[in-house]
Each structure stands twice: as structure tokens, then as C-alpha cells.
ZANU-875078 format. One record per residue: residue in three letters; x, y, z of N, C-alpha, C in turn. Coordinates in pm, whole numbers, padded with zeros to 5 digits, always signed. Layout:
ALAXYZXYZXYZ;...
% end
This chain:
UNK+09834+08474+10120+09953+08558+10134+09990+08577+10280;UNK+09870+08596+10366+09925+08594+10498+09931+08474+10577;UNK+09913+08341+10526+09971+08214+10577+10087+08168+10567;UNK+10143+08283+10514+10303+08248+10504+10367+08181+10623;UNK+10324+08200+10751+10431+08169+10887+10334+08040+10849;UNK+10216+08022+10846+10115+07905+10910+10191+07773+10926;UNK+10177+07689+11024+10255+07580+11000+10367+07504+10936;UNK+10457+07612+10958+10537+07595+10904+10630+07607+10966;UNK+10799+07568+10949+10950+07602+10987+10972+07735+11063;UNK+10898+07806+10944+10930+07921+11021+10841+08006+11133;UNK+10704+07947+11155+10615+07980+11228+10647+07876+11374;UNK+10755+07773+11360+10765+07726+11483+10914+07816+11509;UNK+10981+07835+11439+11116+07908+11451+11060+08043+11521;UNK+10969+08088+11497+10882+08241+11494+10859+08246+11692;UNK+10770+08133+11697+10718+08075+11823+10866+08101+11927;UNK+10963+07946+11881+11068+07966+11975+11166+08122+12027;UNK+11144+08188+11904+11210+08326+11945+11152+08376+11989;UNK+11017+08446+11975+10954+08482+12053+10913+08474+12212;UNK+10933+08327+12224+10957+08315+12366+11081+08339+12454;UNK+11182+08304+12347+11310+08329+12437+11318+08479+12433;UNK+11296+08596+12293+11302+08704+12347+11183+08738+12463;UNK+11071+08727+12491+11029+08768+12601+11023+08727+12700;UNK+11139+08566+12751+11162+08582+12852+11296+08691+12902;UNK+11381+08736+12787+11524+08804+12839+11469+08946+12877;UNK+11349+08990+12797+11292+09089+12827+11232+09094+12967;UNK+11149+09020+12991+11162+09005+13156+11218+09042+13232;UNK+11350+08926+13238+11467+08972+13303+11520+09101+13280;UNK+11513+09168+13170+11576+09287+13197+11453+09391+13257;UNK+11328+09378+13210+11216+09462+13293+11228+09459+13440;UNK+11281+09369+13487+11243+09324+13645+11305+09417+13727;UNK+11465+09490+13685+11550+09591+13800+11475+09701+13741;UNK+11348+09742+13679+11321+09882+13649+11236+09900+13780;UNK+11211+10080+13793+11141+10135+13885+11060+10105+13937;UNK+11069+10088+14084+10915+10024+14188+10800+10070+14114;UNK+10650+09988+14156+10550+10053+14112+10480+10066+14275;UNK+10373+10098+14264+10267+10095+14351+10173+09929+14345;UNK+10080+09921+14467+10042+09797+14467+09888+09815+14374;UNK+09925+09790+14246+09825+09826+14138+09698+09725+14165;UNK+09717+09608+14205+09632+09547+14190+09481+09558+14319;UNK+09592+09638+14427+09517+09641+14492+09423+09764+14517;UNK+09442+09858+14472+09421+09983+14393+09276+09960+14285;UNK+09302+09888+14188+09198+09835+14116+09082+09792+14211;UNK+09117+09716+14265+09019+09631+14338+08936+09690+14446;UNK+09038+09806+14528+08962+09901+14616+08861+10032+14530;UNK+08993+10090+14401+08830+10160+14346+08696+10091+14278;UNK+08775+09960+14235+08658+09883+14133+08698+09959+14001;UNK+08780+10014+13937+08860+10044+13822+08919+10024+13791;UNK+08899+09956+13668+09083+09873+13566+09076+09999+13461;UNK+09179+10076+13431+09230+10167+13335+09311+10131+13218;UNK+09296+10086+13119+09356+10019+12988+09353+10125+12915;UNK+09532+10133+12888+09516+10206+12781+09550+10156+12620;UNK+09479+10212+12512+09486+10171+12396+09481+10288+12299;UNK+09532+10232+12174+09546+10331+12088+09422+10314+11955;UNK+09328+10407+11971+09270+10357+11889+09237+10422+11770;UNK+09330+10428+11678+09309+10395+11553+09394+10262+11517;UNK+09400+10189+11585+09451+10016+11519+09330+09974+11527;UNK+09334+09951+11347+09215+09878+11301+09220+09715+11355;UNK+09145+09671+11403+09164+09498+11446+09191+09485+11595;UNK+09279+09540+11656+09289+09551+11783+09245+09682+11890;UNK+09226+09804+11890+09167+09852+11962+09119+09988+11863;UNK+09017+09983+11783+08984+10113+11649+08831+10143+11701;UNK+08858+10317+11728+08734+10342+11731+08676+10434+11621;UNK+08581+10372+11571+08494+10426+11433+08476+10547+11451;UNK+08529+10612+11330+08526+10753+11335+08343+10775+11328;UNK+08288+10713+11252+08158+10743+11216+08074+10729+11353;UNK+08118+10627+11448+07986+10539+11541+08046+10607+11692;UNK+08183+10606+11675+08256+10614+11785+08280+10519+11899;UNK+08166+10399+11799+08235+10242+11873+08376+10227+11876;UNK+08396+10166+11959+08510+10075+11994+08503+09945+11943;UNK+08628+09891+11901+08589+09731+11854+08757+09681+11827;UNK+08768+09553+11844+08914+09479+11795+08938+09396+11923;UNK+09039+09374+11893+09063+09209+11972+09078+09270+12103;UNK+09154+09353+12120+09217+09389+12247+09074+09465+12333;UNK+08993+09479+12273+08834+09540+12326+08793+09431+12343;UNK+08744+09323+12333+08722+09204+12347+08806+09156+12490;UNK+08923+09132+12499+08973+09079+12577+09028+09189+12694;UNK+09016+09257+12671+08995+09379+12816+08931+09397+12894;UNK+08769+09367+12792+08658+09390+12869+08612+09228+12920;UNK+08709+09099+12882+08678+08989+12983+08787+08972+13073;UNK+08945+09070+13070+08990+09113+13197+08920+09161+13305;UNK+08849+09264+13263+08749+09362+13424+08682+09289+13463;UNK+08588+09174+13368+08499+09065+13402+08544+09016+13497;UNK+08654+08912+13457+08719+08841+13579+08773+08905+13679;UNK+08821+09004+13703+08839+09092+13805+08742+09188+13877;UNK+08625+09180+13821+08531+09223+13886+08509+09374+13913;UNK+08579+09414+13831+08561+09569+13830+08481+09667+13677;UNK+08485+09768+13694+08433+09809+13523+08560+09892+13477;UNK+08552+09898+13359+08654+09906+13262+08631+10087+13245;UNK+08767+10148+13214+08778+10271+13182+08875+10280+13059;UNK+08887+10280+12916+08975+10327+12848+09012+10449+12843;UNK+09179+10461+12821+09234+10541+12772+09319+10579+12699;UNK+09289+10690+12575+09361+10686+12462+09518+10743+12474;UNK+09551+10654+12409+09724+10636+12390+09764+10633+12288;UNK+09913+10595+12275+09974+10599+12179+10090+10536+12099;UNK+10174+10453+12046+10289+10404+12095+10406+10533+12080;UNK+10411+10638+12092+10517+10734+12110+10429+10759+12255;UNK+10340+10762+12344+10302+10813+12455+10283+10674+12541;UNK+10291+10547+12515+10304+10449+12565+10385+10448+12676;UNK+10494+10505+12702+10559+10437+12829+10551+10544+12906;UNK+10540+10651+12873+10456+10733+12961+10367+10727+13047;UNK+10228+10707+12971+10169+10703+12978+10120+10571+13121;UNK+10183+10490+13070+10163+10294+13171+10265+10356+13270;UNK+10401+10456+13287+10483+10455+13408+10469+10565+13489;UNK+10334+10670+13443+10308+10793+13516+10162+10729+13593;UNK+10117+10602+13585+09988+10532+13612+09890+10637+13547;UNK+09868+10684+13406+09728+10735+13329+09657+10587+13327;UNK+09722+10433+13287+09666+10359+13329+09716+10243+13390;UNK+09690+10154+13385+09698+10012+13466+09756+09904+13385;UNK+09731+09884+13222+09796+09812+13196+09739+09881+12971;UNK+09858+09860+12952+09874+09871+12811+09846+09741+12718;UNK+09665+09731+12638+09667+09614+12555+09589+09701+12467;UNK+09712+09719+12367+09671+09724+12208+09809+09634+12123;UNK+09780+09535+12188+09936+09456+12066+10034+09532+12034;UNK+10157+09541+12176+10209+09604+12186+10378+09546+12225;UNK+10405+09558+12069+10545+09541+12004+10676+09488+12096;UNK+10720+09383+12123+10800+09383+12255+10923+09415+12211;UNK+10961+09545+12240+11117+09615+12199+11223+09630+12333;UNK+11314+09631+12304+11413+09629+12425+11440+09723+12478;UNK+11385+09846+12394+11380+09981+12448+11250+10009+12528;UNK+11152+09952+12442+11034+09944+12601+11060+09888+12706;UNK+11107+09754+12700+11129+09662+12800+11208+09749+12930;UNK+11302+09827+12892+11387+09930+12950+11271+10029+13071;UNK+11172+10043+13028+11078+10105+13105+10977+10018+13093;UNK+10908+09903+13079+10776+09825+13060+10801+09717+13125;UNK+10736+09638+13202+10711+09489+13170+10626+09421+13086;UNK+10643+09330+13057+10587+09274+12918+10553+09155+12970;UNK+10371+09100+12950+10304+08953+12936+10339+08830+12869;UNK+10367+08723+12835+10381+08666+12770+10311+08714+12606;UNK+10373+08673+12508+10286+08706+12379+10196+08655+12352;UNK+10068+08709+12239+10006+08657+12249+09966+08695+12063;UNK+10056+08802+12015+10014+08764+11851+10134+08807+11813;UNK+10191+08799+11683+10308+08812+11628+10302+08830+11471;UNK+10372+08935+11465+10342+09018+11302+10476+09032+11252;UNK+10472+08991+11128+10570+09063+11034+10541+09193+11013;UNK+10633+09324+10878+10623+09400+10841+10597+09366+10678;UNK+10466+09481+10642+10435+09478+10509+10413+09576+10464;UNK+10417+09570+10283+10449+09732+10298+10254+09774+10197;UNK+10234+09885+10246+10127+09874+10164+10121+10007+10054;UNK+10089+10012+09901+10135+10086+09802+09992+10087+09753;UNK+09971+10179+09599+09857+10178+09565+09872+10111+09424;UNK+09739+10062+09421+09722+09970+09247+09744+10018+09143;UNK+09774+10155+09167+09821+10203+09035+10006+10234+09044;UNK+10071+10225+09158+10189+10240+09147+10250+10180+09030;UNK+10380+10247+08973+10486+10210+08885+10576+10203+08957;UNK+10618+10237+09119+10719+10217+09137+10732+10132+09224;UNK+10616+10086+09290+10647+09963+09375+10546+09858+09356;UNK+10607+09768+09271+10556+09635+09236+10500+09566+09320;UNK+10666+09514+09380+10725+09386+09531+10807+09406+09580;UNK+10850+09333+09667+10936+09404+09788+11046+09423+09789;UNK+11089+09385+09648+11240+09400+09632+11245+09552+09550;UNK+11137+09583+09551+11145+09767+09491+11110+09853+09604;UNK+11111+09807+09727+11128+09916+09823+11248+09987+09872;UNK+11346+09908+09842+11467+09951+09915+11561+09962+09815;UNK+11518+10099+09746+11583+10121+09632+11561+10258+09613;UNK+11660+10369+09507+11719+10486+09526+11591+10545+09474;UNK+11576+10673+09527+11468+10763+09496+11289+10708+09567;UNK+11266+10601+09645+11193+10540+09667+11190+10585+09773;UNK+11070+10676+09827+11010+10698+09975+10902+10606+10054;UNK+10988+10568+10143+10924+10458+10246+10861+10529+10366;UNK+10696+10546+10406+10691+10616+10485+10686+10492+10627;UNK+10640+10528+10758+10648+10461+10921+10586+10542+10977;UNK+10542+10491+11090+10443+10561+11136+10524+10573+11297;UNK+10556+10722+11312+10652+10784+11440+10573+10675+11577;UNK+10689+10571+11621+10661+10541+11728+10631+10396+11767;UNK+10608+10344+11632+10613+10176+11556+10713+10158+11530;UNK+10716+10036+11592+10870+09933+11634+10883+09909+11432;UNK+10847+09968+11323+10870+09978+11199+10967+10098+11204;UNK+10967+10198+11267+11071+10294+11268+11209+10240+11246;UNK+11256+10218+11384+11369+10191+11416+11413+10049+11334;UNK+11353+10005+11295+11341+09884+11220+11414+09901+11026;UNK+11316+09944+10986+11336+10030+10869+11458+10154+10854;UNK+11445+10233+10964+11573+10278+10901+11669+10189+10969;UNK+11696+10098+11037+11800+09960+10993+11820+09922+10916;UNK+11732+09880+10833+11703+09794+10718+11740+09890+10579;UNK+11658+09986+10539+11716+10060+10398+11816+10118+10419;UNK+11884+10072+10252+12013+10115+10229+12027+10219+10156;UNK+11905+10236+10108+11897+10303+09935+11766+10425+09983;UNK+11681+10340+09973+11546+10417+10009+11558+10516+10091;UNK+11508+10640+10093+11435+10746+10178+11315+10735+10293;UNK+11366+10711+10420+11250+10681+10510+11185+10822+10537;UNK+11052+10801+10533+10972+10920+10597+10918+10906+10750;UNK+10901+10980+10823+10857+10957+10929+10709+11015+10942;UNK+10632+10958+10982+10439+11014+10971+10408+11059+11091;UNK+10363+11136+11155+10376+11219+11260+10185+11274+11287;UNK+10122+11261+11302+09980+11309+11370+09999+11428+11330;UNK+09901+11518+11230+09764+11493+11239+09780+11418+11069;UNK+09935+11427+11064+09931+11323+10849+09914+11196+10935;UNK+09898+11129+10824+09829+10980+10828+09924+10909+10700;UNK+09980+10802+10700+10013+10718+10600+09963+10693+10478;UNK+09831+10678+10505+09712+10680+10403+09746+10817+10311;UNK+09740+10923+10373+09717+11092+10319+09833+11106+10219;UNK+09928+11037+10314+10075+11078+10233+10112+10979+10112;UNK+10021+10891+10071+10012+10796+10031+09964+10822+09920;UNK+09839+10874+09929+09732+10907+09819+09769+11029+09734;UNK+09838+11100+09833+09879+11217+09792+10004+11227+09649;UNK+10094+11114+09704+10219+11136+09616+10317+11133+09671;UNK+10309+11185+09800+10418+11214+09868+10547+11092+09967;UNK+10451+10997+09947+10550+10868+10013+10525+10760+09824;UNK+10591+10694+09862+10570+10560+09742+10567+10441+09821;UNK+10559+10379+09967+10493+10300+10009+10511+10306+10184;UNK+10433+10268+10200+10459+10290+10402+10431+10118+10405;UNK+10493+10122+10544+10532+10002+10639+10433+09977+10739;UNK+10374+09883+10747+10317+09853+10862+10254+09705+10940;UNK+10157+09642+11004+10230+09521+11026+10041+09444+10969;UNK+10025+09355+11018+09949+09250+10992+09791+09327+11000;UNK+09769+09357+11125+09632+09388+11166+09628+09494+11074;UNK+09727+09578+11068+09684+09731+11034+09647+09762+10890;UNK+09742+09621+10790+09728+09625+10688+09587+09636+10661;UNK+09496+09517+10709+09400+09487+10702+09245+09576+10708;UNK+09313+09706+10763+09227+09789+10769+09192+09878+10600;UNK+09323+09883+10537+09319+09892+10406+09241+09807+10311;UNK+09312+09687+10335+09266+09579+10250+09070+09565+10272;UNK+09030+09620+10399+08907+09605+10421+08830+09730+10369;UNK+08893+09801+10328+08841+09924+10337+08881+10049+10222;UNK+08978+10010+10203+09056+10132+10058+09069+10002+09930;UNK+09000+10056+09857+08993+09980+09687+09116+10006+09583;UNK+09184+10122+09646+09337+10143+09578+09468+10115+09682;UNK+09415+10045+09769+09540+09989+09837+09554+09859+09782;UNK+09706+09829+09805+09771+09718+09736+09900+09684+09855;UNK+09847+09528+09901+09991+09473+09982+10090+09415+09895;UNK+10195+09470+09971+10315+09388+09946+10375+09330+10019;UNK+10417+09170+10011+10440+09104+10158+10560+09060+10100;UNK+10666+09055+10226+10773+09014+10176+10762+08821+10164;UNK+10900+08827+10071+10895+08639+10014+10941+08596+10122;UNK+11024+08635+10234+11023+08531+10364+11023+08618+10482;UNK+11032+08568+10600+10969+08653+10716+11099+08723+10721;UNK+11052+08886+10721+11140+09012+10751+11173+09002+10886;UNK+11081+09098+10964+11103+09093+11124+11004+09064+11171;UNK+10950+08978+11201+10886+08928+11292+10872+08939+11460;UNK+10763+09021+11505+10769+09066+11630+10681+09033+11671;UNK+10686+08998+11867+10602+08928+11942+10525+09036+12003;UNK+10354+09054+12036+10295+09163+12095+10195+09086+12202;UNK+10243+09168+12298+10195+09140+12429+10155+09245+12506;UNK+10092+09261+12627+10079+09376+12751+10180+09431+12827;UNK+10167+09520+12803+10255+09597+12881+10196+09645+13044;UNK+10281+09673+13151+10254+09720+13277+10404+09801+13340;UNK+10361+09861+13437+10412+09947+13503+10542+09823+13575;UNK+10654+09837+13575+10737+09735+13699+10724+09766+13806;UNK+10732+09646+13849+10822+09659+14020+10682+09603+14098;UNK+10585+09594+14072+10401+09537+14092+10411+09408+14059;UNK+10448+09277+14176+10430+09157+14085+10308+09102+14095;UNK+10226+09151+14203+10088+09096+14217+10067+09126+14055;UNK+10064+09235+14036+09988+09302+13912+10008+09258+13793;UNK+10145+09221+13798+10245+09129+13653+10173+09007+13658;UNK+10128+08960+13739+10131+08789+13749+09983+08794+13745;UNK+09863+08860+13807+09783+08891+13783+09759+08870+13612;UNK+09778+08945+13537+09749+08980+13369+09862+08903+13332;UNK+09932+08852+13389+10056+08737+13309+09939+08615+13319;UNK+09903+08559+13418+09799+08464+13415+09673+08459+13337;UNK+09668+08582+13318+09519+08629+13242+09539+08566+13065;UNK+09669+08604+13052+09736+08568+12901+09731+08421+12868;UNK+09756+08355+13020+09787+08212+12986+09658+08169+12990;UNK+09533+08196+13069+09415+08176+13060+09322+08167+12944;UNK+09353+08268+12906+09279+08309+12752+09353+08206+12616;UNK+09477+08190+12635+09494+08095+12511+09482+07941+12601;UNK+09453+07930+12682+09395+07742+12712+09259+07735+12703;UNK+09206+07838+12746+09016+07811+12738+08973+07852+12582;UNK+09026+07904+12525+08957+07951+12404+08947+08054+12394;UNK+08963+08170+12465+08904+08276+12464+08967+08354+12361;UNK+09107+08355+12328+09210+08399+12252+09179+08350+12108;UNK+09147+08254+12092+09163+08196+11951+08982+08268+11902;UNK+08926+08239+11998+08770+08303+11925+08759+08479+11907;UNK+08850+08527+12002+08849+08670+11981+08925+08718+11833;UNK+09016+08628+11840+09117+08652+11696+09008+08590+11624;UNK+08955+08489+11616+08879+08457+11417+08749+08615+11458;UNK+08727+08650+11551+08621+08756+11520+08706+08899+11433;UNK+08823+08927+11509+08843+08998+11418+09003+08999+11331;UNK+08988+08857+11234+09116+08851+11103+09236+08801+11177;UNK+09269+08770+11323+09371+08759+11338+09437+08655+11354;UNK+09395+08520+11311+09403+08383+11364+09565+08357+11275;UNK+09579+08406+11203+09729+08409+11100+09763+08421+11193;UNK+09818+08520+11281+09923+08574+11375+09940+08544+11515;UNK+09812+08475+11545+09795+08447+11676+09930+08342+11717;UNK+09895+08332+11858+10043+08252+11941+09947+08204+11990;UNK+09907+08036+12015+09844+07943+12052+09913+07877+12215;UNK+10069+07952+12226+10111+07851+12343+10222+08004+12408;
% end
């Protein structure tokens, strides 16, 4: 179900947009606000500051039980500081506290697979991509009211999103019929889910997966051809090109040596990955 893009028309169609939107994104990141010389900053304290959000299961989730850290973007953060020679400091974020957060310097650079929107781009610079997700919706096995995906966007049907996911602004684009909910901290998708109170929430590839790994009454629903398809990459502070080009290189590094493709089969993400 999730090889839908795999080699296919639309997974090279997927590829080419993706690149052309994040090069226009570029260009429009580039006249935003000076930064400071970040890189050199790092290098004089010996501190790289990454921030991540972690409850994304797959890319940066820390176990409620262990209070490990684990997912792709933990993996490849901590062989950023490597190669840069410094030690690593996380910090928890958010995507509603995201551009905040990367343009007040709380940190240095934003990697939790992070959605390239034109409204970030507006305050972010953005890495080349490096995974790319559709939207799916996830319901429970006992629903009557949502089968497949052509019963989401239909009257009396509550669609919940999670405040701050490029699924927001997305979704209420998209339904015509349906009731969007918005999920807001300290509810959870899941809660409102189980509860009664939504009839299916939106969300993208990795995150599904945390269900599918883990809840025995969750049930995906994937749409029959690619919905929206979005490119996720790093985010940084503008106007720093040492610093851009720095972790822009780091991106291109990691998918020629391998490092990218082995971090994704460790954790589920080789569907979505961007190879070039």
C-alpha cells in the first residue's frame, strides 16, 4: 500500500517537483532576514543545537517509557556533529514553534522532516529534500463511517489535523463537505479518535506508522493516487550561507555515501526516501 509512488510515473513526477519546488523556495528564502555567522559559532563553542519534535514516531520520537530518543533524523544529526566535530544538544520543538524557534537561534538547524511550505520558506531556508510523503488518513477497524478515501470528504464526517502540519492548511483546501477539526496539545489525534469525537485524522507516512506499529484498532486509509505529496528537508535560520551550504552539503553527502538510504531501511522509511 505504501509502494504506491515506488518506481513509478508518479514517483519520478514526485522527484521532478519536488526539486523544482525547492529550488523556488530557495530563491524566495534567500531576501529573508540576516543571520549571524552560525557556523562559526558552532565551531567556537563545540555545540550544534538541533531542534526536533519529538513525538514523530520514525523521525525524531522520544519513548515515553525509556525516554530514548530514536528515528531517522536522530541518526543523521548525530553523524552531522560527527562530521563537524562538535557534540550534539537537542531541542524540543514543534511545527507551530518551528520558525520561531530556528529564527530566535533556540537552535542551529531544524531536522525532523520538515514539510517545505511557502509559508515557512517566507521565514526558513530549506536543504535540499531528502524524504517525501503523501497524506493518509488513519480511522479505526471498527469504523462504519470511514471505509476509503472517498468517505472522508463527505457531510457529517469529522476530519481531525494536527495544529501546525502542512495537513492543516492542506485539508481545509481540500474538504468540501467534511468538518475539519483542529488537534491542539495536550489532545492527541489518537484520544480524539478513540474517543468518538473525530471519524478520521490526517497524517503523513512516518507518522502513520507509528499506529500501524503499535495500535491494533488503527486502520489506514491511503488514497488511490497521490493526494499531496510533500518534499521534507532542514530547515535553518537565513542570511548564514556558510551555514546553508554547510548542512546543504551534508544532505548531498548522506544520499551518495549511503548514509541516507541505511538510516531510512533502519527505521520504515525507504518508501519515501529521495535517492537524488
Amino acid at each position: 500500500m505504501f509502494g504506491m509512488f515506488k518506481g513509478s510515473k508518479a514517483a519520478r513526477y514526485v522527484s521532478r517537483g519536488v526539486q523544482c519546488l525547492a529550488s523556488a523556495l530557495l530563491v524566495l528564502a534567500g531576501s529573508a532576514v540576516q543571520a549571524g555567522p552560525v557556523l562559526e559559532r558552532i565551531k567556537s563553542s563545540g555545540e550544534l543545537k538541533v531542534c526536533i519534535w519529538p513525538d514523530y514516531y520514525g523521525i525524531t520520537y522520544r519513548n515515553p517509557k525509556t525516554q530514548q530518543l530514536s528515528g531517522i533524523d536522530i541518526d543523521l544529526s548525530a553523524q552531522l556533529a560527527r562530521q563537524l566535530g562538535v557534540r550534539l544538544t537537542y531541542v524540543d520543538s514543534s511545527f507551530v514553534n518551528l520558525v520561531t524557534d530556528v529564527t530566535s537561534d533556540r537552535c542551529d538547524v531544524a531536522m525532523f522532516a520538515v514539510g517545505v511550505l511557502p509559508q515557512r520558506a517566507e521565514r526558513l531556508r530549506f536543504t535540499a529534500p531528502y524524504l517525501a510523503s503523501d497524506i493518509f488518513g488513519v480511522t479505526t477497524r471498527s469504523s462504519r463511517v470511514i471505509r476509503q478515501w472517498a468517505d472522508i470528504d463527505q457531510p457529517g464526517v469529522r476530519v481531525a489535523v494536527q495544529a501546525g502540519t502542512f495537513m492543516e492548511p492542506v485539508m481545509r483546501e481540500r474538504l468540501k463537505q467534511a468538518t475539519m477539526v483542529v488537534i491542539r496539545p495536550p489532545q492527541t489525534r489518537e484520544t480524539e479518535l478513540e474517543a468518538g469525537r473525530v471519524d478520521v485524522f490526517m497524517t503523513d507516512y512516518p507518522y502513520s506508522r507509528r499506529l500501524l506499529d503499535n495500535a491494533d484498532w488503527a486502520r489506514l486509509v491511503a488514497p488511490p493516487q497521490a493526494f499531496h505529496v510533500l518534499p521534507y528537508a532542514y530547515a535553518v535560520k537565513p542570511g548564514d550561507e556558510a551555514w546553508f551550504k554547510e548542512v546543504d552539503a551534508f544532505v548531498s553527502r548522506i544520499k551518495a555515501d549511503g548514509t541516507l538510504a541505511a538510516a531510512a531501511s533502519r527505521h520504515g522509511l525507504r518508501e519515501i526516501m529521495l535517492a537524488r
